[in-house]
MDAnalysis code that builds the backbone (N, CA, C; Angstrom):
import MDAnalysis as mda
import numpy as np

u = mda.Universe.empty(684, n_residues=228, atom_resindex=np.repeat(np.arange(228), 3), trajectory=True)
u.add_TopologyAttr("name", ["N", "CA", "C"] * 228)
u.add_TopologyAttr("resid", np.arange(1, 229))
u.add_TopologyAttr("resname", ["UNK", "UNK", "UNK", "UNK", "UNK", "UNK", "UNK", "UNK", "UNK", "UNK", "UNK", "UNK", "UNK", "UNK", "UNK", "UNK", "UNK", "UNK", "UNK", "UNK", "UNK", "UNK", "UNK", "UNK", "UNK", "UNK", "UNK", "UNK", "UNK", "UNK", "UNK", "UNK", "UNK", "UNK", "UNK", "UNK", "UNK", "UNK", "UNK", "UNK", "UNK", "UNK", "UNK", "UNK", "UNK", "UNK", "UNK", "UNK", "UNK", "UNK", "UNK", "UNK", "UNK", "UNK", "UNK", "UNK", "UNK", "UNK", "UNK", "UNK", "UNK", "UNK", "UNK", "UNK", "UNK", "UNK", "UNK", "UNK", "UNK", "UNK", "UNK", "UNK", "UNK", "UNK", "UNK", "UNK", "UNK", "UNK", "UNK", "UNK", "UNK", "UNK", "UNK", "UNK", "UNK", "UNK", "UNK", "UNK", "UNK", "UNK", "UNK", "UNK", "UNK", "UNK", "UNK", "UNK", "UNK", "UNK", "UNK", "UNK", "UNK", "UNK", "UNK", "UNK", "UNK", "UNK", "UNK", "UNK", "UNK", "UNK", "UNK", "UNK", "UNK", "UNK", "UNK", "UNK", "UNK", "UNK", "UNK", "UNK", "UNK", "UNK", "UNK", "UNK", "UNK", "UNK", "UNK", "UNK", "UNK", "UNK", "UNK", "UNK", "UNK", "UNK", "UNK", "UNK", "UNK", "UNK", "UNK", "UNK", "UNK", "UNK", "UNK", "UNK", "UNK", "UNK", "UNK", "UNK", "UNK", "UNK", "UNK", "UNK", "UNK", "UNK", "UNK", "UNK", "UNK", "UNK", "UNK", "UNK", "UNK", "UNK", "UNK", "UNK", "UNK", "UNK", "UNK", "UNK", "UNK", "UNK", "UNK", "UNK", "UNK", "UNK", "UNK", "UNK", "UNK", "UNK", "UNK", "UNK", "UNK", "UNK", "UNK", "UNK", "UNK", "UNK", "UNK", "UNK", "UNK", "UNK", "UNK", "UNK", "UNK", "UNK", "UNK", "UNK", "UNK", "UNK", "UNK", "UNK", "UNK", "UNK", "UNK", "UNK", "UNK", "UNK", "UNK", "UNK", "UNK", "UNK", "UNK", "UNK", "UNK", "UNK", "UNK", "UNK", "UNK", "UNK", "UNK", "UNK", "UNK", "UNK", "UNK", "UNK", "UNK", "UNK", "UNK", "UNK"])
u.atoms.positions = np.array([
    [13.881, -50.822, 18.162],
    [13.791, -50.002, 19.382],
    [14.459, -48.645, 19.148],
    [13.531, -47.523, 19.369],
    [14.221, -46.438, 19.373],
    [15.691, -46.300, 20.194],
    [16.811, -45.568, 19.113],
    [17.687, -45.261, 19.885],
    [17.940, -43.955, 20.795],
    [18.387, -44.198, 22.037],
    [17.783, -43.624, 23.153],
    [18.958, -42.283, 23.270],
    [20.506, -42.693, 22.958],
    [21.000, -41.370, 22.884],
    [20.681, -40.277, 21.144],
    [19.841, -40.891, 20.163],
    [19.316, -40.077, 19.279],
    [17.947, -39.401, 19.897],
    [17.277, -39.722, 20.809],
    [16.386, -39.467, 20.954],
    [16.606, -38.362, 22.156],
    [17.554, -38.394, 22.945],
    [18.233, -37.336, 23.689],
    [18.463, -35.955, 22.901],
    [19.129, -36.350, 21.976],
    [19.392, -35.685, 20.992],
    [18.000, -34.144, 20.141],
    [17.391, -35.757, 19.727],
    [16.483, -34.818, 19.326],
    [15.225, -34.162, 20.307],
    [15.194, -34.909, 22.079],
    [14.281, -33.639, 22.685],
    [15.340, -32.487, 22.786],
    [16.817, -32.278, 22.890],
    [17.517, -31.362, 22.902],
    [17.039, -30.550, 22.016],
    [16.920, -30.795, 20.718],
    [16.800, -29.818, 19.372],
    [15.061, -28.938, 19.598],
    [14.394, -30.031, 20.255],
    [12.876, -30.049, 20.317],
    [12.565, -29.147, 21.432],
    [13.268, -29.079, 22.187],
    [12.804, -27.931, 23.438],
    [13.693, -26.509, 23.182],
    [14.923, -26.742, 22.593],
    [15.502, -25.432, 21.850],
    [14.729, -25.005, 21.020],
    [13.704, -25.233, 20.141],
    [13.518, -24.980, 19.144],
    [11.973, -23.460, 19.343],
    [11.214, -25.242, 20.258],
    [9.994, -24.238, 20.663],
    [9.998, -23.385, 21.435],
    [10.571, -23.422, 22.168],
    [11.317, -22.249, 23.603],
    [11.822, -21.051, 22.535],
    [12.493, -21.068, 21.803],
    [12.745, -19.622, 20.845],
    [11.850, -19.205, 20.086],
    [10.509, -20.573, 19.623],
    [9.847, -19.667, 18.654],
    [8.702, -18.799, 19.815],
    [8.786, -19.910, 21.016],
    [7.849, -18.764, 21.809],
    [8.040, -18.112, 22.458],
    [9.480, -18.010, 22.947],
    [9.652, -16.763, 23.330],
    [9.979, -15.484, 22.328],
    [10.185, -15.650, 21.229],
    [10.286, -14.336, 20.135],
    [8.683, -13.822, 19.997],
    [7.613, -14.801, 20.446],
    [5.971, -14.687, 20.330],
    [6.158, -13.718, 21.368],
    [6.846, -14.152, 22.341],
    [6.730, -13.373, 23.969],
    [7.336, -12.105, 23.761],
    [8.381, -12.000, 23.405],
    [9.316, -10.784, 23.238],
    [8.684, -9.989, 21.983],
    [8.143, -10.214, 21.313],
    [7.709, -9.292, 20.355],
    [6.244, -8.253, 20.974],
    [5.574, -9.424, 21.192],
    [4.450, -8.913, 21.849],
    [4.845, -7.643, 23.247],
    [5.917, -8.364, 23.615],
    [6.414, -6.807, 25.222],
    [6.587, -5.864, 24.393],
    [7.360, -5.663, 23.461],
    [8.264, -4.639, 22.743],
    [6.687, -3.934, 21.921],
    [5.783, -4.565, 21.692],
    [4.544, -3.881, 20.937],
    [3.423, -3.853, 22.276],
    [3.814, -3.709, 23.550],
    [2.421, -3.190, 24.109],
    [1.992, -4.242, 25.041],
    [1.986, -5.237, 24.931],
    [1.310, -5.971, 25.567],
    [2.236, -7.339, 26.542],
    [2.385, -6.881, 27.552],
    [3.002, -7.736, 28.949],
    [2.496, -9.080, 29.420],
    [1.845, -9.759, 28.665],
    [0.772, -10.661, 29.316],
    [1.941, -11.909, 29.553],
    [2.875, -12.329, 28.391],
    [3.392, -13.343, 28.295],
    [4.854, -13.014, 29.166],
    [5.110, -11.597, 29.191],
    [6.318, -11.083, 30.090],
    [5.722, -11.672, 31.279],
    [4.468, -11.510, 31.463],
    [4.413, -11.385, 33.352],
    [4.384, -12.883, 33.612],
    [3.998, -13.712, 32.527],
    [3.812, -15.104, 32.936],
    [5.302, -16.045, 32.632],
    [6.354, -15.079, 32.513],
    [7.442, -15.719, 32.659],
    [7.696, -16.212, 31.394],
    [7.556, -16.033, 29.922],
    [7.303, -16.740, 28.983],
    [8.814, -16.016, 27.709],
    [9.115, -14.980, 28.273],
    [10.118, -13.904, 28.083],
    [11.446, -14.578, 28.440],
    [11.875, -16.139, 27.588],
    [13.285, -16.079, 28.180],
    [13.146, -17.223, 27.157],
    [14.648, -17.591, 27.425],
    [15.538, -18.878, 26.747],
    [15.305, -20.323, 27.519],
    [14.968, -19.828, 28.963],
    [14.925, -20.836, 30.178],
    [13.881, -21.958, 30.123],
    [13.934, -23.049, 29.765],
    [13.149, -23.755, 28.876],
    [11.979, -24.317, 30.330],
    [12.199, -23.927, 31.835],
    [11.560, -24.593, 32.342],
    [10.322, -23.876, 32.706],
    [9.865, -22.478, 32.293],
    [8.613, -22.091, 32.451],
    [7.773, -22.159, 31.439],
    [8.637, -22.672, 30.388],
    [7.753, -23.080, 28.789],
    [6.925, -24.503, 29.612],
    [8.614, -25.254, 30.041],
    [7.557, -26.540, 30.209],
    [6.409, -26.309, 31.501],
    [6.853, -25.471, 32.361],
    [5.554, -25.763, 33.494],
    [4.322, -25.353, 32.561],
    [4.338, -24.545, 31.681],
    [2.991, -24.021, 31.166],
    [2.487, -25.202, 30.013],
    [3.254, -25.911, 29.547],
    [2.651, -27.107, 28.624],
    [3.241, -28.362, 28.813],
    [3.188, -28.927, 30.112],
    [4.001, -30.227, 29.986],
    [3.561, -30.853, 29.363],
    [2.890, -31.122, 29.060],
    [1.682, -32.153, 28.030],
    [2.636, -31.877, 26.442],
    [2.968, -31.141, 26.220],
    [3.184, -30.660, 24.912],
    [4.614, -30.692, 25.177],
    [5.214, -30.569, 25.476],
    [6.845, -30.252, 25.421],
    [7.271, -31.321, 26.411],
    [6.595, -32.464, 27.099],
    [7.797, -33.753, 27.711],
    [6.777, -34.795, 26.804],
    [5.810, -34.734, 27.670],
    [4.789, -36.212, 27.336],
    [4.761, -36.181, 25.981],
    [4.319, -35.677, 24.826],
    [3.632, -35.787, 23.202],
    [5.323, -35.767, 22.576],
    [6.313, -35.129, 23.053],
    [7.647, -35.496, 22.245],
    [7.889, -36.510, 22.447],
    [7.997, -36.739, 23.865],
    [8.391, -38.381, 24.231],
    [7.776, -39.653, 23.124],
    [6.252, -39.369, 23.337],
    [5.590, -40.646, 23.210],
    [5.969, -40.405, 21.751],
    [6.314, -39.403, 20.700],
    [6.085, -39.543, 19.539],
    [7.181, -40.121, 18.479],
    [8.185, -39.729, 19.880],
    [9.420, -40.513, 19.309],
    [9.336, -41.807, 19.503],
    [8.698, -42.121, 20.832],
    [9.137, -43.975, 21.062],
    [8.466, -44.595, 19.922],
    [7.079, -43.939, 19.252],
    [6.116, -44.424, 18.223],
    [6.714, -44.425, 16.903],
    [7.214, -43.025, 16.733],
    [7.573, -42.630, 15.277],
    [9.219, -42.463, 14.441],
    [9.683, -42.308, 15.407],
    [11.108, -41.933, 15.681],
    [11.931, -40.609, 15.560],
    [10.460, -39.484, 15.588],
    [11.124, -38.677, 15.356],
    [10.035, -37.738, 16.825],
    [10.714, -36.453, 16.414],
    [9.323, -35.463, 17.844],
    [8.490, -34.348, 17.566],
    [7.210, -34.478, 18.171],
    [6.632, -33.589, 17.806],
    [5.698, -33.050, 19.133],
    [5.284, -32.045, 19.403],
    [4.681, -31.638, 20.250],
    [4.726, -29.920, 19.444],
    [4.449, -29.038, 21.631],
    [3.641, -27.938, 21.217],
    [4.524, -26.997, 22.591],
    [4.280, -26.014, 22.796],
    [4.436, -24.812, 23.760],
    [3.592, -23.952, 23.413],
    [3.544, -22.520, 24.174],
    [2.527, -21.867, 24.264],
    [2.603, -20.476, 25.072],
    [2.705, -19.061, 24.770],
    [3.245, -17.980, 25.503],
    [1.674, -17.518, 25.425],
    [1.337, -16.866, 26.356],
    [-0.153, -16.192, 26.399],
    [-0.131, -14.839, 26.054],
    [-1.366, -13.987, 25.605],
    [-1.341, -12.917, 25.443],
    [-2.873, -12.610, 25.416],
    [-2.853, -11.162, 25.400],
    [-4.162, -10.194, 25.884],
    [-5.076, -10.298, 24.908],
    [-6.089, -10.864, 24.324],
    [-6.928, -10.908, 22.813],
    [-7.826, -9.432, 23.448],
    [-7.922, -8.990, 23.889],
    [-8.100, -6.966, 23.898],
    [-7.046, -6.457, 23.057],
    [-5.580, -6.757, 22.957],
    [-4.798, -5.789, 22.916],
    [-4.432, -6.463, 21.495],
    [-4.563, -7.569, 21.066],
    [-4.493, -7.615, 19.606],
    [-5.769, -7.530, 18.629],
    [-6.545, -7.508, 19.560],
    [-8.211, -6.528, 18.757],
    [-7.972, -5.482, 18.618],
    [-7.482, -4.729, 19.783],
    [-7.049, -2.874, 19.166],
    [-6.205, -3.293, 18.489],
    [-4.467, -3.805, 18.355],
    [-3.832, -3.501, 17.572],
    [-3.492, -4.621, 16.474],
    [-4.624, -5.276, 15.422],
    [-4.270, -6.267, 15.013],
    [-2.916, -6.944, 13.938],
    [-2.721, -5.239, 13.661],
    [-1.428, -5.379, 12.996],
    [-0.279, -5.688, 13.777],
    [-0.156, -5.238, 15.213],
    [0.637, -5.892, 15.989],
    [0.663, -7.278, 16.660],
    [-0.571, -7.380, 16.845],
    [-0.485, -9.176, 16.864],
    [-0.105, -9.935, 15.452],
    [-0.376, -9.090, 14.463],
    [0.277, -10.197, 13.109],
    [1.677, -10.324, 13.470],
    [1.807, -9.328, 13.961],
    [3.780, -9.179, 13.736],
    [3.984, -9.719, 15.340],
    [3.802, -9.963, 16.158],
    [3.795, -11.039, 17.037],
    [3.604, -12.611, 16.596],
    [2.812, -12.977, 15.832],
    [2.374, -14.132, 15.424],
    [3.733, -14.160, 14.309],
    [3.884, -13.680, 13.495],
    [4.990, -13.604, 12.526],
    [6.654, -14.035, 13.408],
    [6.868, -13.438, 14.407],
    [7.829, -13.694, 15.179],
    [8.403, -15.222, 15.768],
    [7.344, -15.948, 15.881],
    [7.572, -17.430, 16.016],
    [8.462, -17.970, 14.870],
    [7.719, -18.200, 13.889],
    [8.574, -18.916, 12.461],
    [9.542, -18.030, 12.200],
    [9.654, -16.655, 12.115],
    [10.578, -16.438, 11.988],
    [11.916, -16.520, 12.571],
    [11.936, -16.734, 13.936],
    [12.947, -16.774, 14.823],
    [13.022, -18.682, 14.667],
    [12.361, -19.372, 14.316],
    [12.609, -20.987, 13.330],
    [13.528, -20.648, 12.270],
    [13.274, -19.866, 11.359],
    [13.619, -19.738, 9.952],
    [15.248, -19.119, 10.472],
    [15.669, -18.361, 11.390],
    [16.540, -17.628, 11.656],
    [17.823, -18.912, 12.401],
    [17.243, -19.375, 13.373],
    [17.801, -21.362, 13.453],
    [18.435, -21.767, 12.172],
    [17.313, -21.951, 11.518],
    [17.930, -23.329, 9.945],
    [18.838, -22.360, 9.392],
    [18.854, -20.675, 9.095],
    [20.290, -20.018, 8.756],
    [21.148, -19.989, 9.229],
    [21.295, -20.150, 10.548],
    [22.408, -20.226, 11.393],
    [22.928, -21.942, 11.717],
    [22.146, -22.757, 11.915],
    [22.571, -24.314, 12.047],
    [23.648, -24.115, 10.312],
    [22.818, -23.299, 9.353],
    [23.092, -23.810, 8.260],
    [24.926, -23.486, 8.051],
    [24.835, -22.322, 8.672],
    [26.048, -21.459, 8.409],
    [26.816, -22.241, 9.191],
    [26.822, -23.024, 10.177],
    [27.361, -23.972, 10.889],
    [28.180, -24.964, 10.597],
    [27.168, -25.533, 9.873],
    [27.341, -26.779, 9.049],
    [28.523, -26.597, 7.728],
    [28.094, -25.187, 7.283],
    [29.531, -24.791, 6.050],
    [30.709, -24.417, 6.576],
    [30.534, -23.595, 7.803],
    [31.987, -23.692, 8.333],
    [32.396, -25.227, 9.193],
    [31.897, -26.125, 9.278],
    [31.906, -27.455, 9.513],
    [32.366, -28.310, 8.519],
    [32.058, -27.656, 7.049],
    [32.487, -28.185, 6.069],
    [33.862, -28.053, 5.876],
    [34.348, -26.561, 5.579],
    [34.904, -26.136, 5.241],
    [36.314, -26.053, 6.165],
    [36.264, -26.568, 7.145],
    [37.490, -26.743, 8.204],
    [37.376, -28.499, 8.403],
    [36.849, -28.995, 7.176],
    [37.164, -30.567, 7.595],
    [36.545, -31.272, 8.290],
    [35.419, -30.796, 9.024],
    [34.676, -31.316, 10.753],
    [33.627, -32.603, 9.960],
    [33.043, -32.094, 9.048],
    [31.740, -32.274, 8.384],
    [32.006, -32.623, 7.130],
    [31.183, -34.283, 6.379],
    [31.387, -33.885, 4.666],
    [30.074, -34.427, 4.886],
    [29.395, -34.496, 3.130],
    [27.718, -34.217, 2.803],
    [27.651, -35.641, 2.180],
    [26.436, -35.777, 2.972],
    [26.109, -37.658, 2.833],
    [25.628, -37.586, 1.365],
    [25.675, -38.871, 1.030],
    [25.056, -38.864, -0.428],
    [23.225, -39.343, -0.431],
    [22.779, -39.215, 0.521],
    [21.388, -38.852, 0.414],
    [21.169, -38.459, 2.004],
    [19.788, -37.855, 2.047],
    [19.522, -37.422, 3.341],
    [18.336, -37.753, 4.166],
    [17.936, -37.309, 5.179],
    [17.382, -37.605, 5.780],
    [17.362, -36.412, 7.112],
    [16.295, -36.507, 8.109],
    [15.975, -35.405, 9.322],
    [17.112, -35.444, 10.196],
    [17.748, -36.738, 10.018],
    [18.644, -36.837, 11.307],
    [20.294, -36.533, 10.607],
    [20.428, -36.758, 9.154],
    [21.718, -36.548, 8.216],
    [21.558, -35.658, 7.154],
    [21.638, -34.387, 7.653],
    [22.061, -33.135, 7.323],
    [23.428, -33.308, 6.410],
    [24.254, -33.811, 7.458],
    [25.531, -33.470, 7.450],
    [26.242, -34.676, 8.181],
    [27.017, -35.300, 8.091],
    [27.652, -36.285, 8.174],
    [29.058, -35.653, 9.077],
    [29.832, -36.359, 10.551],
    [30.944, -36.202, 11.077],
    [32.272, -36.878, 10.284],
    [33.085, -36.313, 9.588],
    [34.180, -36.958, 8.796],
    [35.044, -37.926, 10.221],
    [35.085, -38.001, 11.580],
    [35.256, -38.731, 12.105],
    [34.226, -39.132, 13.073],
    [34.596, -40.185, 13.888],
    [33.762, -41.128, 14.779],
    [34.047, -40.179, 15.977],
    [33.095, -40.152, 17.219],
    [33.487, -39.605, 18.300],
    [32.327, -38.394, 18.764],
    [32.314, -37.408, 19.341],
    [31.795, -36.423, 19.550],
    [30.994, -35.346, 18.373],
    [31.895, -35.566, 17.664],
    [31.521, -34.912, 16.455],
    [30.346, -35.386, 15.589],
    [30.184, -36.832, 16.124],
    [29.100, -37.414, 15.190],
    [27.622, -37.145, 16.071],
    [27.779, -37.026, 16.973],
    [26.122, -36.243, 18.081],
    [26.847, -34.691, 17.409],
    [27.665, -33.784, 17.210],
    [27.318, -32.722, 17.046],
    [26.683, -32.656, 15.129],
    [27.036, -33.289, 14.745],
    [26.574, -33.836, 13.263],
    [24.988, -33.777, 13.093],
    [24.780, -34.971, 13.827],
    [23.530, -35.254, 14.108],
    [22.661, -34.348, 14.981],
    [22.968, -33.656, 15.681],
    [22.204, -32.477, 16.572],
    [21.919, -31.458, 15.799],
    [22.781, -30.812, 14.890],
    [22.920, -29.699, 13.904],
    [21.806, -30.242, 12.646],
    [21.766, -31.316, 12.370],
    [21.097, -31.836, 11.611],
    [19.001, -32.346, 11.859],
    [19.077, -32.616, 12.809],
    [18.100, -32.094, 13.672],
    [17.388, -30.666, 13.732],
    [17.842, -30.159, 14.076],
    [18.296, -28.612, 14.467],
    [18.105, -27.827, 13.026],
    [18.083, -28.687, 11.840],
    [17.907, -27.768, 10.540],
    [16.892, -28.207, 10.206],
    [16.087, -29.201, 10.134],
    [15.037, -30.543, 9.824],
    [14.050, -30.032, 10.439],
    [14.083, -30.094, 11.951],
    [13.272, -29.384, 12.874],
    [12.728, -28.091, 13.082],
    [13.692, -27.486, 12.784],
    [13.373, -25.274, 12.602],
    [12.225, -25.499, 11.376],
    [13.178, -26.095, 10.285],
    [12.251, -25.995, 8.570],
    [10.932, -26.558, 8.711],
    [10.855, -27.535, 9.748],
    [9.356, -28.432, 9.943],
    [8.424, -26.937, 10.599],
    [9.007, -26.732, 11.769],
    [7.958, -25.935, 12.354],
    [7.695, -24.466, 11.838],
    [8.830, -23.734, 11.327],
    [8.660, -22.899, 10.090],
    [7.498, -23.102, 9.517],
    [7.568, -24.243, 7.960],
    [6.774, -24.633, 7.638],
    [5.071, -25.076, 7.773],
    [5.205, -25.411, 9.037],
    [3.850, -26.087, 9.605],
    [3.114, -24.223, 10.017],
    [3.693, -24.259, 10.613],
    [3.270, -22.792, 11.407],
    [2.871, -21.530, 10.508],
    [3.529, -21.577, 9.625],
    [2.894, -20.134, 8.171],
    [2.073, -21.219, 7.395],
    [1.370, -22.251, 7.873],
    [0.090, -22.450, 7.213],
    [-1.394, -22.061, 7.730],
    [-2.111, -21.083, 6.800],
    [-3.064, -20.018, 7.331],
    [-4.131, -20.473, 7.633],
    [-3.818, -21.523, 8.560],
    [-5.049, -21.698, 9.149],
    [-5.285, -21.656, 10.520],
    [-6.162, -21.613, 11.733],
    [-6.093, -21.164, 12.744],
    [-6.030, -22.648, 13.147],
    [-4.885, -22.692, 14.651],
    [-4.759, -21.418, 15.348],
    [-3.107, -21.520, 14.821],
    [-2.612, -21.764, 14.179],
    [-1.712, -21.582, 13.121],
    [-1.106, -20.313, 13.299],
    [0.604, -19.814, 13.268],
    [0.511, -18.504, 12.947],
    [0.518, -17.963, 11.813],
    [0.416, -19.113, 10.776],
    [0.320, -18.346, 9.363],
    [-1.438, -17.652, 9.278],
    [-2.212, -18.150, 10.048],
    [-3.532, -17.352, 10.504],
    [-3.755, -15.977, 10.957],
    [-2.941, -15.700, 11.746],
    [-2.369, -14.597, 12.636],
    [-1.654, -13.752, 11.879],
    [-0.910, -13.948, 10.679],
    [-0.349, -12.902, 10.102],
    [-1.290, -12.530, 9.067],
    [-2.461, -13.009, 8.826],
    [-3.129, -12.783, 7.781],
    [-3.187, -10.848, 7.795],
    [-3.811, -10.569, 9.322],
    [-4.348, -9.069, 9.209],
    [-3.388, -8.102, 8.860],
    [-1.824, -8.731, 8.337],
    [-1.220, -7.763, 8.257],
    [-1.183, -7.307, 6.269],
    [-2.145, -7.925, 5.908],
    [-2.587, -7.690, 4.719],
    [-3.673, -6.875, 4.375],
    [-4.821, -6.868, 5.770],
    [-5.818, -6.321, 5.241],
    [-6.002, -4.791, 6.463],
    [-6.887, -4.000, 6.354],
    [-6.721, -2.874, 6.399],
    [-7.779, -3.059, 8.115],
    [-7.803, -2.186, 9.114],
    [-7.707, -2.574, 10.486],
    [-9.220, -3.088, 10.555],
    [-9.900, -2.740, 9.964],
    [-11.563, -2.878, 10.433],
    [-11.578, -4.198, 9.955],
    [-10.856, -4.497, 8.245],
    [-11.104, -5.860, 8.206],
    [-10.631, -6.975, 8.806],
    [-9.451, -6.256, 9.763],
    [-8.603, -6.949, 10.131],
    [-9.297, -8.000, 11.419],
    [-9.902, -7.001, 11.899],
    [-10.686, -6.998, 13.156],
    [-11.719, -7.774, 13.079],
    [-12.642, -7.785, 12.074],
    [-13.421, -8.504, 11.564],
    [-13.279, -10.211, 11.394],
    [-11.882, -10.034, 10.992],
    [-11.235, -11.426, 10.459],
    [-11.050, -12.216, 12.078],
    [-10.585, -11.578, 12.664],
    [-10.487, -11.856, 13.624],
    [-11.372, -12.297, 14.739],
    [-12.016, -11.629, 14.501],
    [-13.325, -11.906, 15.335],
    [-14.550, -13.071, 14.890],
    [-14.119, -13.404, 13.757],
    [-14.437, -14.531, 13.258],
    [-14.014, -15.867, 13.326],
    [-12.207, -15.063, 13.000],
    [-12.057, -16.874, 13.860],
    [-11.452, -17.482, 14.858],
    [-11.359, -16.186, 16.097],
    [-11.513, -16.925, 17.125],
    [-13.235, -17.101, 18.147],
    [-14.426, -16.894, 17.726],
    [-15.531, -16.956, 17.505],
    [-15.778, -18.766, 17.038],
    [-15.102, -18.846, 16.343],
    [-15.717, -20.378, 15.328],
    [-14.766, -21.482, 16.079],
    [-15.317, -22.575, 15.649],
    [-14.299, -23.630, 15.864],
    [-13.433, -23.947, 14.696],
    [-13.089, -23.276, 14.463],
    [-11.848, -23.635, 13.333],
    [-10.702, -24.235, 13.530],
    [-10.483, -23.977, 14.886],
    [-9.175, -24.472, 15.414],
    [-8.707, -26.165, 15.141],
    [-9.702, -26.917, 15.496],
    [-10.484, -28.425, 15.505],
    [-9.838, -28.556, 13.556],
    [-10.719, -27.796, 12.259],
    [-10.362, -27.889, 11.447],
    [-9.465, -28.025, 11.237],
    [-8.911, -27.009, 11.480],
    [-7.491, -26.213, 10.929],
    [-6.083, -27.168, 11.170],
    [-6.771, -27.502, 12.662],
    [-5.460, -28.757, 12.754],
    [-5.133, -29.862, 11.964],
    [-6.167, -30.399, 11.987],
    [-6.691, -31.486, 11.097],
    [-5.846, -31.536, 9.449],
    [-6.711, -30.267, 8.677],
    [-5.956, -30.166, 7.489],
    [-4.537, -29.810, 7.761],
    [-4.149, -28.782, 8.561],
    [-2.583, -28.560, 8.394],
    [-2.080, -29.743, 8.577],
    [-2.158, -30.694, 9.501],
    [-1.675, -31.924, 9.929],
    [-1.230, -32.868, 8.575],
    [-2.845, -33.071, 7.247],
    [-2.760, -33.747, 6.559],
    [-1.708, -33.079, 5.721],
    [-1.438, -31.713, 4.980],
    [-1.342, -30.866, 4.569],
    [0.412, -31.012, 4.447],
    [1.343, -30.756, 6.099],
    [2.195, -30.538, 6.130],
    [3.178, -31.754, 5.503],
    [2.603, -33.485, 4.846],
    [3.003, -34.124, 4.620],
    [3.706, -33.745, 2.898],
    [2.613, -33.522, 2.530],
    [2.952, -32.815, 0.809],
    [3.679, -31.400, 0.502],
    [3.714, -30.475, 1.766],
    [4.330, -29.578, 1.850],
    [5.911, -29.902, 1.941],
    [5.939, -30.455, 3.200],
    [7.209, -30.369, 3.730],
    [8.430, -30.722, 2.757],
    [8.227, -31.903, 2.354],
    [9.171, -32.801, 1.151],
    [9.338, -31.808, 0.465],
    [9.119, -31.339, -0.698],
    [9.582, -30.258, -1.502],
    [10.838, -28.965, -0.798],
    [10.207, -28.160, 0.228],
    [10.313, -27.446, 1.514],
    [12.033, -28.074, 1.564],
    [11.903, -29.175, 2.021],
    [13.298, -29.982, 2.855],
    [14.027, -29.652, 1.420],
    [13.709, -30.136, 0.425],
    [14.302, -30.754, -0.540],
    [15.375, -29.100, -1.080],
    [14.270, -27.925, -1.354],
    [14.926, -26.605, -1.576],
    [15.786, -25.955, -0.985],
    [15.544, -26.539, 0.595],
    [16.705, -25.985, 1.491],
    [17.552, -26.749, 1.433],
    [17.792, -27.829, 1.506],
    [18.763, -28.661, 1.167],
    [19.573, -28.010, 0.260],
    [18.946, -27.809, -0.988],
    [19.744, -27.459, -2.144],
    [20.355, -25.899, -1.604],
    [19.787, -25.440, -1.155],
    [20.302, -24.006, -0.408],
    [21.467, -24.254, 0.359],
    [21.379, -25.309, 0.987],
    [22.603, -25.517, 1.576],
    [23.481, -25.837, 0.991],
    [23.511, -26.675, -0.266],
    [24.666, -27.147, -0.572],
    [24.287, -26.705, -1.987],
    [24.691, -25.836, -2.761],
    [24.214, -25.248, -4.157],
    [25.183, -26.193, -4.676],
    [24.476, -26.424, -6.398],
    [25.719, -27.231, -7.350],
    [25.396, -28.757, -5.939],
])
């Protein structure tokens, strides 16, 4: 039976997580032009207009995936103007780019966490790991949910990081493509694949995809974290 205060735990990490990568989607996009996700409230930390806009994705699909799997997975979702990233497609790359990165910016900071956690005694490094043991509490008590939350919290950023800069639609590693190619092609690209059903694909393979990815992925940051 799933355990129910780990699983607290990890919708904690799970609604922090997506709530920043979409609101940096939201906030990037205001700061380049386009208000769509400002006006729909999507512009904050406040995790409860993420969820009115995807409950399906951020209570129900974490829930059920933990009671199934033991770990969480779902979705959120900030809207925006597809006019205003047709004119400016280099600015929707760098909108789309803003999600994982503000993930990737998490696992540096959980990480930096975790070493000054080390390094004042709080924290020592398990001898193998896992999504939920990052980092190990050198005592019993409070410290062992902040152990385990932080650990989460690094597992989780690197997953959706990961998953998300794979270039396929509706993926944002898809979305940053046009910031490679020059505006007409950009436009082109674009108009192609949100035109197609790729989306249907795209899930599909990233889904199969992120299994052979990730392991390696975990394994490098890991070592990043703890060099030697």
């Amino acid at each position: 039976m799933p355990d129910l205060a780990e699983g607290l735990l990890w919708y904690l990490a799970f609604i922090f997580s997506v709530v920043v990568h979409e609101a940096s989607h939201a906030f990037t996009a205001l700061k380049l032009g386009d208000s769509t996700a400002y006006e729909g409230g999507q512009v904050t930390l406040d995790p409860f207009p993420h969820i009115r806009r995807e409950p399906l994705g951020t209570v129900v699909v974490p829930i059920l995936s933990y009671l199934v799997g033991g770990w969480m997975i779902g979705w959120a979702s900030a809207p925006y103007d597809p006019l205003w990233a047709r004119n400016y497609p280099q600015r929707s790359a760098l909108m789309a780019l803003a999600g994982p990165a503000a993930n990737l910016l998490v696992v540096a900071s959980v990480g930096l966490a975790i070493r000054i956690g080390l390094s004042i005694g709080l924290f020592y490094i398990p001898d193998s790991f896992n999504l939920v043991h990052i980092v190990r509490a050198s005592q019993d008590g409070t410290m062992t949910g902040v152990a385990a939350l932080l650990s989460i919290l690094f597992s989780l950023n690197l997953l959706l990081f990961t998953f998300n800069l794979i270039p396929l639609p509706p993926l944002d590693g898809s979305g940053i493509i046009p910031l490679l190619l020059s505006r007409e092609r950009a436009v082109a690209y674009m108009d192609f694949v949100h035109s197609s059903h790729l989306s249907f694909i795209g899930i599909f393979i990233a889904w199969k995809a992120i299994g052979y990815l990730f392991s390696p992925i975990f394994i490098v940051f890991v070592k990043l974290l703890y060099p030697g």
